[in-house]
C-alpha positions as a Markdown table, in Angstrom:
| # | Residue | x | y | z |
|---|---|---|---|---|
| 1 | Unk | 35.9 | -145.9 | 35.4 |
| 2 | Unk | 32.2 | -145.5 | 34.9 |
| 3 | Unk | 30.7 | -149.1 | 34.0 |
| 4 | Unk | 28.9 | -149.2 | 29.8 |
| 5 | Unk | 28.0 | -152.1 | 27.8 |
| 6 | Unk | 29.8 | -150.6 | 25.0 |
| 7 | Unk | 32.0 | -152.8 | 23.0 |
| 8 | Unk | 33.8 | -150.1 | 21.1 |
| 9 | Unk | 34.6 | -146.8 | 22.6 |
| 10 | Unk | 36.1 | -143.7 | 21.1 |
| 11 | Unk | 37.6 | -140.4 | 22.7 |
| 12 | Unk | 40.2 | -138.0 | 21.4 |
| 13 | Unk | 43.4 | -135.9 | 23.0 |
| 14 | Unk | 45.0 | -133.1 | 21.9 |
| 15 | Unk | 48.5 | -132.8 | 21.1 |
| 16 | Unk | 48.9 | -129.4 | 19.8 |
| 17 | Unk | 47.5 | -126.5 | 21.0 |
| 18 | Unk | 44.5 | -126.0 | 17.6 |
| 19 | Unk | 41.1 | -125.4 | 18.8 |
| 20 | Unk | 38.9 | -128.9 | 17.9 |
| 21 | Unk | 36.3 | -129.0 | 15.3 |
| 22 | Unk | 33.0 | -128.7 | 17.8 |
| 23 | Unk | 31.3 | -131.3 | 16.1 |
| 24 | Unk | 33.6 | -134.1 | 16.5 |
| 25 | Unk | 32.3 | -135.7 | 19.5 |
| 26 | Unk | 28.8 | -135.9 | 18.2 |
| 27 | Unk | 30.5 | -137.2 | 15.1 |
| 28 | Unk | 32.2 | -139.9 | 16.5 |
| 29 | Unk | 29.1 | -141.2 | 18.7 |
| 30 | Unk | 27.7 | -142.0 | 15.6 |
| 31 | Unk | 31.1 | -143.6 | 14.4 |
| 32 | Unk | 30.8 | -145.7 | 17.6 |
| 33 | Unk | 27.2 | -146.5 | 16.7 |
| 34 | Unk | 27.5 | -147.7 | 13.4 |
| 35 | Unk | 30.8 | -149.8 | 13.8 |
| 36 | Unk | 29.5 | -151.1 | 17.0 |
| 37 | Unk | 26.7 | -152.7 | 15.8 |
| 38 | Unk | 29.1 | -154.5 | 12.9 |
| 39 | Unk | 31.3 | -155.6 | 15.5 |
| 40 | Unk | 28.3 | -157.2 | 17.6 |
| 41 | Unk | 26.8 | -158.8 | 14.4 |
| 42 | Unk | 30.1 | -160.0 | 13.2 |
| 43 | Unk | 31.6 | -161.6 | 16.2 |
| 44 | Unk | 34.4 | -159.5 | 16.1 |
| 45 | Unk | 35.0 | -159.8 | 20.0 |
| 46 | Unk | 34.5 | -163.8 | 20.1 |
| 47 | Unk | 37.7 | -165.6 | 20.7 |
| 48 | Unk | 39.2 | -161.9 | 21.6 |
| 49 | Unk | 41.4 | -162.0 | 24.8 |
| 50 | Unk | 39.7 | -158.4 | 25.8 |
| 51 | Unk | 36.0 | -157.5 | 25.7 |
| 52 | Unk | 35.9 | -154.3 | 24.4 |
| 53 | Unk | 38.3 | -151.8 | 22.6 |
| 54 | Unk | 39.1 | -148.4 | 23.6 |
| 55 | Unk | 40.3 | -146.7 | 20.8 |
| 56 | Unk | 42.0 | -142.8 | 21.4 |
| 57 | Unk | 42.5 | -140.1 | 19.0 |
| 58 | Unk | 46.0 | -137.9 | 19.2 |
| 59 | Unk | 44.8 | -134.9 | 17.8 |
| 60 | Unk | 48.4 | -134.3 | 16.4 |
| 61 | Unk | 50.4 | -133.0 | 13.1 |
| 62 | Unk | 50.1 | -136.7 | 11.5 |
| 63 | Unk | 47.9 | -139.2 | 10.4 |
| 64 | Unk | 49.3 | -143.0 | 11.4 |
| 65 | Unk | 48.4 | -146.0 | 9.8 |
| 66 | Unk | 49.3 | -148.5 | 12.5 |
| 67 | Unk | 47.9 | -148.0 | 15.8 |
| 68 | Unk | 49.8 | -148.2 | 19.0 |
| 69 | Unk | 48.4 | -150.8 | 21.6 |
| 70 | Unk | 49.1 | -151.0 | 25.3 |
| 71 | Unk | 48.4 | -154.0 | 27.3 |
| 72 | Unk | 44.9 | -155.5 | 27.8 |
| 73 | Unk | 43.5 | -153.8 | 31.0 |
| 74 | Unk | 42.5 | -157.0 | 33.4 |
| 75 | Unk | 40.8 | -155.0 | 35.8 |
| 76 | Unk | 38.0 | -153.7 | 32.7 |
| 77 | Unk | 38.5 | -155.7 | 30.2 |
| 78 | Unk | 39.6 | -153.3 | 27.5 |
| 79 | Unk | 42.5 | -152.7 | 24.7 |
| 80 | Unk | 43.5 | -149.7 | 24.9 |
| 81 | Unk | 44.9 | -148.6 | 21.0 |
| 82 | Unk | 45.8 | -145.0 | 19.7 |
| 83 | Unk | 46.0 | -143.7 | 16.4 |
| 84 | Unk | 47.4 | -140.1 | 15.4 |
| 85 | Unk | 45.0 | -138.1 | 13.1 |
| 86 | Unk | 46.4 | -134.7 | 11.3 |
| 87 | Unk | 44.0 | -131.9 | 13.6 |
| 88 | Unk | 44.2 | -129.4 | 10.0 |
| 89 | Unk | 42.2 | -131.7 | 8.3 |
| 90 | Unk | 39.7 | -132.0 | 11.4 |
| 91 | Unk | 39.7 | -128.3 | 12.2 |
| 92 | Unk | 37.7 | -126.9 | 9.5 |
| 93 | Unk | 36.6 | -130.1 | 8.1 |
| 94 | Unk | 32.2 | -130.4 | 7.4 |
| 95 | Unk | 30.3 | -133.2 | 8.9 |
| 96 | Unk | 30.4 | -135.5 | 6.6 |
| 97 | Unk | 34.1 | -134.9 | 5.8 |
| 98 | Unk | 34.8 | -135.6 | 9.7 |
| 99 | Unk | 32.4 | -138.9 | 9.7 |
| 100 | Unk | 34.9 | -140.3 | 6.8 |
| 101 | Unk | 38.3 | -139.4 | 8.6 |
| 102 | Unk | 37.2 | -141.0 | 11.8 |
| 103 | Unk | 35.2 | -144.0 | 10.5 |
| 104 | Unk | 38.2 | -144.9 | 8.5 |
| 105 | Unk | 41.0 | -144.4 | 11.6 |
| 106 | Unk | 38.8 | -146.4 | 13.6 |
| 107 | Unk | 38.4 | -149.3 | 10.6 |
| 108 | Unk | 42.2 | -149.1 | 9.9 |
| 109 | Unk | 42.4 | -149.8 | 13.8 |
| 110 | Unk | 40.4 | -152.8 | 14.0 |
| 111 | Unk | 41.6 | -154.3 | 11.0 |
| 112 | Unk | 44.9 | -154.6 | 12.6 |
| 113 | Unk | 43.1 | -155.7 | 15.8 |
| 114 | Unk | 41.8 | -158.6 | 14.4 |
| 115 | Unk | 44.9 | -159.3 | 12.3 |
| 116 | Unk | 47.5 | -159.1 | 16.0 |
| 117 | Unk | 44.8 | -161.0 | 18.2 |
């Protein structure tokens, strides 16, 4: 695993078989950047028994509310957490349409982050 000093990091993975919306990675980058920073200025990580969350994206037929967690990785340092997002609403969604979907997954997620640890 290639070594960053980020403390939030977002990727997504396909469960069906619909193209992706091309501008979803860029999107979420800037998702990262702006939540990361409120993480960092909050103290959100303090008294956290991982130093940084990975959070993955199922590109499925769904969107959760709860995200699934595996254990802390001991080796990195990271919680891994998942959360299923409904790909027809990413496919054709605008810009500014996808900013909203994924900055509120990823809140919903670290809300219950914080609340669990």
């Amino acid at each position: 695993m290639a070594e960053h000093n980020h403390k939030l990091v977002l990727g997504g993975v396909s469960l069906t078989k619909t193209r992706l919306n091309r501008q979803g990675g860029p999107v979420m980058d800037e998702v990262r950047d702006e939540l990361e920073q409120v993480i960092v200025s909050t103290g959100y990580l303090e008294n956290a028994p991982f130093e940084w969350i990975g959070l993955i994206f199922y590109y499925g037929l769904k969107n959760d509310d709860v995200p699934g967690y595996q254990r802390i990785n001991k080796k990195y340092g990271d919680l891994p957490v998942t959360i299923e997002l409904d790909v027809r609403e990413l496919r054709h969604a605008d810009r500014e349409d996808l900013k909203r979907i994924y900055t509120l997954a990823t809140l919903k997620t670290l809300i219950h982050v914080g609340e669990k640890y």
